[in-house]
N, C-alpha and C positions, 0 to 999 in steps of 0.2 A: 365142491371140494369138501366142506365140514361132511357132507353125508357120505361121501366116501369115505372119510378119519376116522366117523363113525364106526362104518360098518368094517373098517382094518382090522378091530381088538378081537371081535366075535371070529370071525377070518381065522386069525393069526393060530386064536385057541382050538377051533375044528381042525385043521392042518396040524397042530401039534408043534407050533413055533416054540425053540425055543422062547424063554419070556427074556432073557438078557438080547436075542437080538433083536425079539420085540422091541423092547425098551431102548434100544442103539437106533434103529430104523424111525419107530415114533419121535424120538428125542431132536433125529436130523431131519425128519420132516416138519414137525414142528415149527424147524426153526426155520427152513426153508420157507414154507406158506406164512407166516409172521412177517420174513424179514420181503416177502414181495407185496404182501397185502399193505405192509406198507410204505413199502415203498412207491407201489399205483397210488394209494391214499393220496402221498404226498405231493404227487407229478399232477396227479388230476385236478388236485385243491390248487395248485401254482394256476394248471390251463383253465379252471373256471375264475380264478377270478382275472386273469388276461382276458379272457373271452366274456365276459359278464356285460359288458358296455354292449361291445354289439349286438348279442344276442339275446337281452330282456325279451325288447319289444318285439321282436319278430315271435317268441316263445310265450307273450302275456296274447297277443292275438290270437295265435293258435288256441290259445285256453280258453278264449271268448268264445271263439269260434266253434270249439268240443261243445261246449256248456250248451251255444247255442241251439246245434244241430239237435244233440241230445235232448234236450228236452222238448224239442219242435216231436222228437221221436215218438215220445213217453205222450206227449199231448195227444196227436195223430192215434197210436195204436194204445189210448188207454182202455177202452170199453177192450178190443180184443186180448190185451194182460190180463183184463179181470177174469173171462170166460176161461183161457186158460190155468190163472189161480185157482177158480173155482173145480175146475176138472180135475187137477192136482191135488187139491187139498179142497175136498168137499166141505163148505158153511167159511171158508175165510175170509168171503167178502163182507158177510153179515157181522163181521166181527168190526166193523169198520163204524 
């Protein structure tokens, strides 16, 4: 949504918007994407921390478990990273 709001004003000017109902339209968008951003902020902040007890531990093992994989990864295909480093950006390994 912000890179759509964005890209409205530039919009609004090629098409030859008026600028007052630029400014009507902006004004009630505005307040429209404010008043739900935060109002999810606020629902979502209440359901994380009701949901916080259950949910740590199933979600800190997951992270172990990312970390773990991952780096089993990086260990496994480290010589074949570097061939491809070096093929990409010729003398990077030597920089090591």
């Amino acid at each position: 949504m912000p890179v759509l709001r964005t890209l409205g004003g530039p919009f609004a000017g090629v098409n030859l918007m008026p600028w007052r109902k630029f400014m009507f339209a902006n004004a009630v968008s505005s307040a429209a994407w404010a008043a739900t951003y935060g109002y999810a902020a606020y629902w979502l902040g209440d359901e994380f921390e009701r949901l916080q007890g259950r949910t740590i531990i199933p979600l800190v093992f997951i992270a172990v478990i990312a970390l773990i994989v991952g780096g089993l990864f990086v260990r496994q295909r480290e010589a074949q990273l570097i061939v491809e480093a070096e093929r990409a950006i010729p003398g990077s390994s030597e920089r090591r």
